[in-house]
C-alpha positions as a Markdown table, in Angstrom:
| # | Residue | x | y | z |
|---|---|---|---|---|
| 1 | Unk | -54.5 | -15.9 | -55.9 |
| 2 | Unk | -53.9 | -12.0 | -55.6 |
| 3 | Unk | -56.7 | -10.3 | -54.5 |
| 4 | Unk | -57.3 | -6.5 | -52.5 |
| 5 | Unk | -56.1 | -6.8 | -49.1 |
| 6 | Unk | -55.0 | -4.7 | -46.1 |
| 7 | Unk | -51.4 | -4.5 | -45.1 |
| 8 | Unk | -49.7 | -2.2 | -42.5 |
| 9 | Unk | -46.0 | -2.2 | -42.4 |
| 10 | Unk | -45.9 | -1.2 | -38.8 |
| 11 | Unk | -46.5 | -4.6 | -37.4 |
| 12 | Unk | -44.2 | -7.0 | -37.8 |
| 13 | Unk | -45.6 | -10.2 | -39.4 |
| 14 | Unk | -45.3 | -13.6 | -36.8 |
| 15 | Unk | -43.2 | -16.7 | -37.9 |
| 16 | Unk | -43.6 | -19.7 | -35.8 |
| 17 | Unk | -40.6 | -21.7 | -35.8 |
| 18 | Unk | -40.5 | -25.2 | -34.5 |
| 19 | Unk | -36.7 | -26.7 | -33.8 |
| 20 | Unk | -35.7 | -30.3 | -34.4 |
| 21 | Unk | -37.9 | -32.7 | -32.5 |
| 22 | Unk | -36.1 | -35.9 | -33.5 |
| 23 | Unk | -33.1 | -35.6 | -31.3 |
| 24 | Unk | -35.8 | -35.9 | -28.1 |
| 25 | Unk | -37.3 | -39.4 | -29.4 |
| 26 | Unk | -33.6 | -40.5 | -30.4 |
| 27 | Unk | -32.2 | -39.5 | -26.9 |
| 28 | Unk | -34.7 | -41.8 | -25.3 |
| 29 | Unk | -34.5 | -44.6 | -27.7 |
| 30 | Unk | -30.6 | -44.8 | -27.3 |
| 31 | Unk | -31.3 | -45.2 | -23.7 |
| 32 | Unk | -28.9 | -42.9 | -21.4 |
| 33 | Unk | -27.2 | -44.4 | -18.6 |
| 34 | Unk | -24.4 | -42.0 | -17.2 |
| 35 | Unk | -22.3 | -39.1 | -18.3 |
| 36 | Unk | -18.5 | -39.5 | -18.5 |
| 37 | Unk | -15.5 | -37.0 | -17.6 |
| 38 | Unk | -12.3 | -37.2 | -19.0 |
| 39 | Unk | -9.4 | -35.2 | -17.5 |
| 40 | Unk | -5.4 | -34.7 | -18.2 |
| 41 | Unk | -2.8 | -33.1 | -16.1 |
| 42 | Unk | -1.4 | -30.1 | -16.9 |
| 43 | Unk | 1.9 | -28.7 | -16.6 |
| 44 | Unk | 1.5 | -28.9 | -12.8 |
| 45 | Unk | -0.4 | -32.4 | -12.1 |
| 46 | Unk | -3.4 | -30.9 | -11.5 |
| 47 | Unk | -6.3 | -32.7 | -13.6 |
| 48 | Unk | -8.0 | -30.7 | -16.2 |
| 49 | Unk | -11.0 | -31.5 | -18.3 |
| 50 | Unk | -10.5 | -32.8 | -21.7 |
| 51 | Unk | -13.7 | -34.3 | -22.8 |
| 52 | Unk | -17.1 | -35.5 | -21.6 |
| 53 | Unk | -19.4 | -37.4 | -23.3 |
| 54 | Unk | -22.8 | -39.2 | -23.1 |
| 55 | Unk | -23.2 | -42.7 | -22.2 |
| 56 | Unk | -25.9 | -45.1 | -24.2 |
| 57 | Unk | -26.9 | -48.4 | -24.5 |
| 58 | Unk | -28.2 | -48.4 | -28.2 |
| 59 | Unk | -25.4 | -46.8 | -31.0 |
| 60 | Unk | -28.2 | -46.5 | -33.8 |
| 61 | Unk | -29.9 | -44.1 | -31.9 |
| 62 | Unk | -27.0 | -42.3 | -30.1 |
| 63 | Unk | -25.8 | -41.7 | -33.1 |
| 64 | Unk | -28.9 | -40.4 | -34.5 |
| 65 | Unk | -29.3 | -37.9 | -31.2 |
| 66 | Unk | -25.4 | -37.0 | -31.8 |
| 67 | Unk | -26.1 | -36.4 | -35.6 |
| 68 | Unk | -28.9 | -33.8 | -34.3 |
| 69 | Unk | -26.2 | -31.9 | -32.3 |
| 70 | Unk | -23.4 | -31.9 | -35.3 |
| 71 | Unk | -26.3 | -30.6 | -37.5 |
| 72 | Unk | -27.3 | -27.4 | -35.0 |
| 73 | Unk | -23.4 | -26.6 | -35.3 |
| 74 | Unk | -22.5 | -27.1 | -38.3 |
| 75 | Unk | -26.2 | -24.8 | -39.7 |
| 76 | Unk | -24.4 | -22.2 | -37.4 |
| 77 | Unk | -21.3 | -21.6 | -39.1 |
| 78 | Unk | -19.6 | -24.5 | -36.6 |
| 79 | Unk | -20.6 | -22.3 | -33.6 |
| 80 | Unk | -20.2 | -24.7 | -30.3 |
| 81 | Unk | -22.6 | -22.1 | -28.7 |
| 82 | Unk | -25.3 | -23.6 | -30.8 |
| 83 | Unk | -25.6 | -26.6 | -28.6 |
| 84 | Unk | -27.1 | -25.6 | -24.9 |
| 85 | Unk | -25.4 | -27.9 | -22.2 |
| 86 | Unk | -26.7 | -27.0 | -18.3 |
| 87 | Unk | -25.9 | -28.4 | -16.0 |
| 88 | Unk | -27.9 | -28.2 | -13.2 |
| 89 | Unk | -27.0 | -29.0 | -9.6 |
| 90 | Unk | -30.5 | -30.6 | -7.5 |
| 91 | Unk | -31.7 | -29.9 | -4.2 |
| 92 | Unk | -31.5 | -33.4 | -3.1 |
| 93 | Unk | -27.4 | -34.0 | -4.4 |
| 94 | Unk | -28.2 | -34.8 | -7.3 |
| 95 | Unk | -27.9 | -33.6 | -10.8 |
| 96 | Unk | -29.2 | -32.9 | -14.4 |
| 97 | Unk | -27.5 | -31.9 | -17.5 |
| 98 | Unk | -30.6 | -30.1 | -19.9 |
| 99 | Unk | -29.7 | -30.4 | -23.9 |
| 100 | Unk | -31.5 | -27.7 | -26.2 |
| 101 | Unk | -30.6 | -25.7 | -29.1 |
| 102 | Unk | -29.5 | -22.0 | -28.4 |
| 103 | Unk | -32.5 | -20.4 | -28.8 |
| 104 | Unk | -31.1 | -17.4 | -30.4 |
| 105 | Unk | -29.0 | -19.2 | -32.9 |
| 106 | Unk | -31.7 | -21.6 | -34.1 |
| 107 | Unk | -33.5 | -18.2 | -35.6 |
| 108 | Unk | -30.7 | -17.0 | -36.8 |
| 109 | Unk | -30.6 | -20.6 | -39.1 |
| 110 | Unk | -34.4 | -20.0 | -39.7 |
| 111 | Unk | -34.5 | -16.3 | -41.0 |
| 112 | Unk | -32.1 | -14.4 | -43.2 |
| 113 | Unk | -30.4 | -11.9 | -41.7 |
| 114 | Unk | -32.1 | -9.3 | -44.0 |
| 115 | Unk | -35.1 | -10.2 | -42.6 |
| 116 | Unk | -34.5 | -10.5 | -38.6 |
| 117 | Unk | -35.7 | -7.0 | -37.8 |
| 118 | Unk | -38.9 | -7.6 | -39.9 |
| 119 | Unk | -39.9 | -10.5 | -38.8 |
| 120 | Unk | -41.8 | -11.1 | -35.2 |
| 121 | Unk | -40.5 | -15.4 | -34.5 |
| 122 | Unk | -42.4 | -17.6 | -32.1 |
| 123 | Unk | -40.3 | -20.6 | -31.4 |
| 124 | Unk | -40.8 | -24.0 | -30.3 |
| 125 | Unk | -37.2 | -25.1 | -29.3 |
| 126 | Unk | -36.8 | -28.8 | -27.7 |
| 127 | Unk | -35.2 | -29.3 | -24.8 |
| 128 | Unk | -34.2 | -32.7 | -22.8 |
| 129 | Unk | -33.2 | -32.9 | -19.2 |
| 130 | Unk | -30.6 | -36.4 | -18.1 |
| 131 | Unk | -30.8 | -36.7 | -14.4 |
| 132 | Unk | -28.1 | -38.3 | -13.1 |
| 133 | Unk | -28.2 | -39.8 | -9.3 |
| 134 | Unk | -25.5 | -38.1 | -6.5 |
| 135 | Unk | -23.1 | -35.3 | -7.8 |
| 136 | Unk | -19.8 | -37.6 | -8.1 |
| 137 | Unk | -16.4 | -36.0 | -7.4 |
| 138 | Unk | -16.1 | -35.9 | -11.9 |
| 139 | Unk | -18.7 | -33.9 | -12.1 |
| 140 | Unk | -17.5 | -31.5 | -9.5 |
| 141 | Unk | -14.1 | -31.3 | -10.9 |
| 142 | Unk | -15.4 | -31.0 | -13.8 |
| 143 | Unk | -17.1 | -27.7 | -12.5 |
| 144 | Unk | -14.9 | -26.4 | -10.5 |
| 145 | Unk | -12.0 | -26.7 | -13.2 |
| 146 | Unk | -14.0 | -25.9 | -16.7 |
| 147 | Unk | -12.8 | -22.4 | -17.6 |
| 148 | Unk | -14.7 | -21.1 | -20.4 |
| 149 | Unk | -13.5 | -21.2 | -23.6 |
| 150 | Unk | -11.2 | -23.7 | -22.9 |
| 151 | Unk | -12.0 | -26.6 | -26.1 |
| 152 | Unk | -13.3 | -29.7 | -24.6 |
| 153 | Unk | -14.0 | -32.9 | -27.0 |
| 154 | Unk | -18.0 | -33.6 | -26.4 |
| 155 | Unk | -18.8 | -37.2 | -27.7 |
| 156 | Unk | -20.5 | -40.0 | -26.9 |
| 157 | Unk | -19.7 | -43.6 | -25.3 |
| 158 | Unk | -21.4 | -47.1 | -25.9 |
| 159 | Unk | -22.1 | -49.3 | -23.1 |
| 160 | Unk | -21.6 | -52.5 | -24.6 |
| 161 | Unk | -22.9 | -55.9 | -22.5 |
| 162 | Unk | -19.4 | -57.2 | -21.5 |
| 163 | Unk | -19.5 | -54.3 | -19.8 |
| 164 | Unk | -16.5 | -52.2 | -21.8 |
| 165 | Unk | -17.5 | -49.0 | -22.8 |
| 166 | Unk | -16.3 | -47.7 | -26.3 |
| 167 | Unk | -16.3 | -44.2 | -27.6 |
| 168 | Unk | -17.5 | -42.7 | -30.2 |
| 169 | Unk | -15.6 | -41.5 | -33.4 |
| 170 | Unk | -17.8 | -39.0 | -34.3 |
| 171 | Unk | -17.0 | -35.8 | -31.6 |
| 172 | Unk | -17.5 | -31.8 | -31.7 |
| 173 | Unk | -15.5 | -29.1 | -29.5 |
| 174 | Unk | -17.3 | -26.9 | -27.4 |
| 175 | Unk | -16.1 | -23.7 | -25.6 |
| 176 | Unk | -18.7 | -23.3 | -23.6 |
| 177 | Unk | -20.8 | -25.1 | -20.5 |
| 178 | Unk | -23.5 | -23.4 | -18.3 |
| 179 | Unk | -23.7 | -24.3 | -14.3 |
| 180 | Unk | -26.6 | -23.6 | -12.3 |
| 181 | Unk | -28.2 | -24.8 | -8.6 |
| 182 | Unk | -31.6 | -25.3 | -8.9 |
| 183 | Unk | -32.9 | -22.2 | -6.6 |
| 184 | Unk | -31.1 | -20.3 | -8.9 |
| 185 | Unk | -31.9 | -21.2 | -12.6 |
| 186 | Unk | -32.5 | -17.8 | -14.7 |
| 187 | Unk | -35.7 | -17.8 | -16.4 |
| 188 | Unk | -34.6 | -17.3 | -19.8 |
| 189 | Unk | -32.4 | -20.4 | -19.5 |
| 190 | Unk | -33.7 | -23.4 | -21.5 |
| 191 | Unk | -33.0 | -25.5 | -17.9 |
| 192 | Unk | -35.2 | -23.0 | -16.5 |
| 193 | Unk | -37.9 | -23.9 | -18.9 |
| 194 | Unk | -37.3 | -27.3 | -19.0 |
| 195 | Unk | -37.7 | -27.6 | -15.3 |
| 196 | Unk | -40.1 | -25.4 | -13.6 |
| 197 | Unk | -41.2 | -23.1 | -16.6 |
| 198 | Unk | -45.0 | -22.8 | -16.6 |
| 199 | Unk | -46.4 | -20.7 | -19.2 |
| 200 | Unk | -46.8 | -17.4 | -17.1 |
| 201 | Unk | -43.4 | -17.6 | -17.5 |
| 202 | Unk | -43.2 | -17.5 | -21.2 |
| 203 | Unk | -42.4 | -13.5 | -22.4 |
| 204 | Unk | -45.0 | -11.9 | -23.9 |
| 205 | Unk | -44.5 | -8.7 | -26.2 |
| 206 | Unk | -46.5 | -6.0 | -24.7 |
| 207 | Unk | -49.8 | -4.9 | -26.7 |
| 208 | Unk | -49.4 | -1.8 | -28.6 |
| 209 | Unk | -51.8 | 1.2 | -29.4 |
| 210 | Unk | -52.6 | 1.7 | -33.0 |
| 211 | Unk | -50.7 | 5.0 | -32.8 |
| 212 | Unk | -48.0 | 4.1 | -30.8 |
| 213 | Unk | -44.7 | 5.9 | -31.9 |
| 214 | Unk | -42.6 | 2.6 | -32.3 |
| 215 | Unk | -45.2 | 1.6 | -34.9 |
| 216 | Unk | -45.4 | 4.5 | -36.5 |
| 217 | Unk | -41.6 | 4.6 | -36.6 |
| 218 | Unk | -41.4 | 1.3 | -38.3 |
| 219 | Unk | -44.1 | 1.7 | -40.5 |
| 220 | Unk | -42.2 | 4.8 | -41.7 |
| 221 | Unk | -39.1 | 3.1 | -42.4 |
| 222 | Unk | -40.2 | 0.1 | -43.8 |
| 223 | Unk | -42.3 | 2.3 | -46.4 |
| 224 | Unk | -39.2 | 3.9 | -47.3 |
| 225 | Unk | -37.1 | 1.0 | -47.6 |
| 226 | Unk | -39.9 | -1.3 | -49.6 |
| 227 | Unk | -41.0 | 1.8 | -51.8 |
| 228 | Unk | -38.6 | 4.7 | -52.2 |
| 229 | Unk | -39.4 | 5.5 | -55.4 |
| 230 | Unk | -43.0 | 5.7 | -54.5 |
| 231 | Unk | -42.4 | 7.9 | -51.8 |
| 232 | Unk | -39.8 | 10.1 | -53.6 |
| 233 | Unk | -42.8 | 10.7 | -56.2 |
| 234 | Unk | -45.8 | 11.3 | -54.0 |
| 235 | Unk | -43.8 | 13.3 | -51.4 |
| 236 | Unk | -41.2 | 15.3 | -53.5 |
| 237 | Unk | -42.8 | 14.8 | -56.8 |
| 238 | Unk | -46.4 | 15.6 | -55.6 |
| 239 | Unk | -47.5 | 12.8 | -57.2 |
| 240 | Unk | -51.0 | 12.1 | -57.2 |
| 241 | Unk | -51.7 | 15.4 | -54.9 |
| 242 | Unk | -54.8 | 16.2 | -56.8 |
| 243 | Unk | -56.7 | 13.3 | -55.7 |
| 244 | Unk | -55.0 | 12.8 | -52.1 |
| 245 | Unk | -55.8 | 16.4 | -51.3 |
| 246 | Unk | -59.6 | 14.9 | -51.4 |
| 247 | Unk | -59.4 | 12.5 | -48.7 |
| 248 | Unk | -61.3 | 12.7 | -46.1 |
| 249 | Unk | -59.7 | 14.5 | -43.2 |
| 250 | Unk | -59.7 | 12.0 | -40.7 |
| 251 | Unk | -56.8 | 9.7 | -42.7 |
| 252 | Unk | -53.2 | 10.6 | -41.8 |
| 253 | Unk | -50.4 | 11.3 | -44.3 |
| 254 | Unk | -49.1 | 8.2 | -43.6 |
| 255 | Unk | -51.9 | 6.4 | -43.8 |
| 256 | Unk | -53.0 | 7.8 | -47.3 |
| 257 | Unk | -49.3 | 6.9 | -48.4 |
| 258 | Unk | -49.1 | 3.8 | -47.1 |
| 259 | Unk | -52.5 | 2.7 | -49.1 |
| 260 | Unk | -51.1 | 3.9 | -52.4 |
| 261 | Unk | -48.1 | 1.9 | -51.8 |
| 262 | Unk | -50.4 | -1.3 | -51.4 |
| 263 | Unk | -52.5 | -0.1 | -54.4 |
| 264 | Unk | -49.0 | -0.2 | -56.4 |
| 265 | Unk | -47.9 | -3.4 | -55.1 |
| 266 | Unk | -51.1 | -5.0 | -55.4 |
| 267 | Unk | -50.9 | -3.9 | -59.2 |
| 268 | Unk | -47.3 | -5.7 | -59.6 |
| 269 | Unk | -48.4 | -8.7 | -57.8 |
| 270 | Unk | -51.3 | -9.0 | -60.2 |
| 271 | Unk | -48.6 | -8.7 | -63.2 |
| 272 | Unk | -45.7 | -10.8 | -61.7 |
| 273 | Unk | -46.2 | -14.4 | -63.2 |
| 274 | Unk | -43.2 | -15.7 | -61.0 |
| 275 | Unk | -44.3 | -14.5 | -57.6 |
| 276 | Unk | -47.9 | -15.1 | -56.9 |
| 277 | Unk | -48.9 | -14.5 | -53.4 |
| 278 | Unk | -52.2 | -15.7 | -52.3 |
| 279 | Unk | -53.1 | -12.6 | -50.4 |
| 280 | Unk | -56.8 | -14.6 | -49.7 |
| 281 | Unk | -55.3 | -17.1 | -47.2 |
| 282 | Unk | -53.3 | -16.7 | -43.5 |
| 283 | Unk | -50.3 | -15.1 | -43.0 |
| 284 | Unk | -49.8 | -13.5 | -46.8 |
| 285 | Unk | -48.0 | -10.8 | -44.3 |
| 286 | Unk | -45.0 | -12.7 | -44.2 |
| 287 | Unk | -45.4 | -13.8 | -47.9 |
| 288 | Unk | -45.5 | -10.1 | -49.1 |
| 289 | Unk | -42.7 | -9.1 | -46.8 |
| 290 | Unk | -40.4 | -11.7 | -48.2 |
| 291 | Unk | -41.2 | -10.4 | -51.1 |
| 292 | Unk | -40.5 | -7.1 | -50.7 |
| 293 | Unk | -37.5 | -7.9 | -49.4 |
| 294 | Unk | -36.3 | -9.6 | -52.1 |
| 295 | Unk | -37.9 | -7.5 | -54.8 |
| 296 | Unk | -36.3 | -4.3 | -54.7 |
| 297 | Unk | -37.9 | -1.3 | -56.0 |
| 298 | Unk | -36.5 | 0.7 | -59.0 |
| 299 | Unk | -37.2 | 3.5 | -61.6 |
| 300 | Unk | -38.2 | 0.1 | -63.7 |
| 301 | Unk | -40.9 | -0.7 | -61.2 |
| 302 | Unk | -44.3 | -1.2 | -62.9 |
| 303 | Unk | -46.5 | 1.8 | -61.9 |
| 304 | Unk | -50.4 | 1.9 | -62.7 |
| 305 | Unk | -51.7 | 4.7 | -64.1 |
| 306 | Unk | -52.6 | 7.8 | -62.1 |
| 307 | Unk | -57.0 | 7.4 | -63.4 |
| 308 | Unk | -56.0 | 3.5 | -61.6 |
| 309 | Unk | -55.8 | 5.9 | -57.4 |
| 310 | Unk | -59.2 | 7.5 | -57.5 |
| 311 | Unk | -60.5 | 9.0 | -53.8 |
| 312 | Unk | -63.0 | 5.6 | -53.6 |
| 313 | Unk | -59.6 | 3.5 | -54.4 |
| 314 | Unk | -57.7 | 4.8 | -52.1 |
| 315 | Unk | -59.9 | 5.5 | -48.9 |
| 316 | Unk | -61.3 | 2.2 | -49.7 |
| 317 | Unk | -57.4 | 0.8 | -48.6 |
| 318 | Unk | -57.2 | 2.8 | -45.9 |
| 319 | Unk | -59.9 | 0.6 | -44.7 |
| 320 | Unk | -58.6 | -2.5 | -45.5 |
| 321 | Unk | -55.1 | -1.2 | -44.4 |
| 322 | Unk | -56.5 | -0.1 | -41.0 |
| 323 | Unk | -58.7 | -3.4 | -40.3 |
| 324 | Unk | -55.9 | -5.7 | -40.7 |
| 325 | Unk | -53.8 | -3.6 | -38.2 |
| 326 | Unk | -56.8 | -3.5 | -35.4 |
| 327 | Unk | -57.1 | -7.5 | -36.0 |
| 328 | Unk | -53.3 | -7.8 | -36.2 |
| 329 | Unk | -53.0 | -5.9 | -32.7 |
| 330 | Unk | -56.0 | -8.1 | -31.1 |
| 331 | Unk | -54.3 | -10.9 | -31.8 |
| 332 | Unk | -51.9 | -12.5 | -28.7 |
């Protein structure tokens, strides 16, 4: 249902994005039991690492949790850095290795890349910590020889009852490992969060003023990029000056442009059978800023005619326009 509303192109609209859940439940339903190290020697004798890999007691669901991981890769172009692996060394000897999805590559798989700087995510992103007792000589070599960038095999190993333990043939390569002590975690680590993150420590954007300059700076160039034509004909072509020049005096030139740009698109929404946007529920922001996006402006653009932007039409939108920015901005 397209109806009047207020829209200021100055705030971002917010996203919330949740990341896969399922791998958590799977993890603890296969039933960890240790973490294995592989190494080789090299050239030298000195043992390398080759491959590490998680140890399980119930395949369906290792291979479920594993299927999770090979999913966050292969969404991100087969990036290894997609899969978060900490490992963090305990105050008491011993040590936990924290499994997340990168935080920044997860939105890159959400949001289109046309759309990053538009958009304002919050995101959800699972994490699970595997405590392992005493910090065994593997582990440490494993550490103290990892050099990143160097491709180690990351599978996983079932503990069968006779006590053999068989690995997996599904397996990724990652590049990349993260090591920490627990005194020195940085808070925008996923182990961090996992850990001892409390919600203070979560990072808030800073409230902005209605006129602050970065909105005004955005709001400037997203009307130009949404609406060129528009603006070429109310600011080179005087379009519409008659009517604008009656405005009361208190509206800025942005603000009058900005609410005949909404009056436009609100026209085209109304005549667009194929992209209805319900502009009378929650978030139609982000709907109408997909939209835009996608719906690119032209000399073929539907324009109303110029008896449609009467000085009641348009100060009435400045209104609208200005009372969903104040609500937007209230908003944490």
């Amino acid at each position: 249902m397209v109806r009047n509303f207020g829209m200021d192109y100055g705030i971002k609209p917010k996203m919330i994005l949740v990341s896969d859940m399922t791998f958590q439940s799977e993890l603890q339903e296969a039933k960890f039991n240790g973490f294995i190290y592989v190494f080789c020697p090299d050239y030298h004798g000195n043992l390398i690492p080759a491959e590490v890999g998680f140890r399980f007691e119930n395949e369906e669901h290792a291979e479920k949790f594993f299927d999770s991981l090979v999913a966050w890769r292969e969404k991100s172009n087969g990036n290894s850095k997609s899969i978060n692996l900490e490992f963090v060394e305990l105050n008491g000897g011993d040590y936990t290795i924290v499994v997340s999805p990168d935080m920044d590559m997860f939105i890159e798989r959400m949001i289109p890349e046309h759309m990053r700087d538009r958009i304002n995510p919050l995101t959800m992103v699972a994490s699970r910590s595997l405590r392992i007792i005493d910090q065994s000589g593997n582990f440490k070599n494993f550490r103290d020889q990892y050099v990143e960038g160097r491709r180690i095999v990351v599978r996983y190993y079932i503990f069968e009852k006779d006590g053999h333990v068989r690995p997996s043939e599904k397996y990724i390569i990652k590049t990349e490992f993260s090591f920490y002590k627990e005194d020195e975690l940085p808070k925008d680590s996923q182990a961090y969060l996992n850990l001892k993150g409390r919600k203070k420590d979560i990072k808030r954007p800073p409230k902005i003023a209605i006129g602050h300059p970065e909105l005004l700076k955005q709001r400037d160039r997203d009307l130009k990029y949404f609406f060129p034509i528009t603006l070429d004909k109310i600011i080179t072509e005087s379009w519409l000056s008659e009517v604008t020049e009656t405005i009361n005096k208190s509206y800025a030139k942005d603000q009058i442009i900005q609410a005949i740009c909404n009056l436009v698109l609100l026209e085209r929404l109304k005549k667009d059978d194929k992209h209805q946007i319900n502009t009378s529920k929650l978030g139609y922001d982000l709907d109408i800023i997909y939209h835009l996006a996608e719906t690119f402006e032209s000399f073929d653009s539907y324009f109303p005619e110029d008896k449609y932007f009467t000085k009641q039409a348009i100060e009435k939108q400045i209104r609208a326009d200005a009372k969903f920015l104040k609500e937007k901005l209230e908003k944490p």
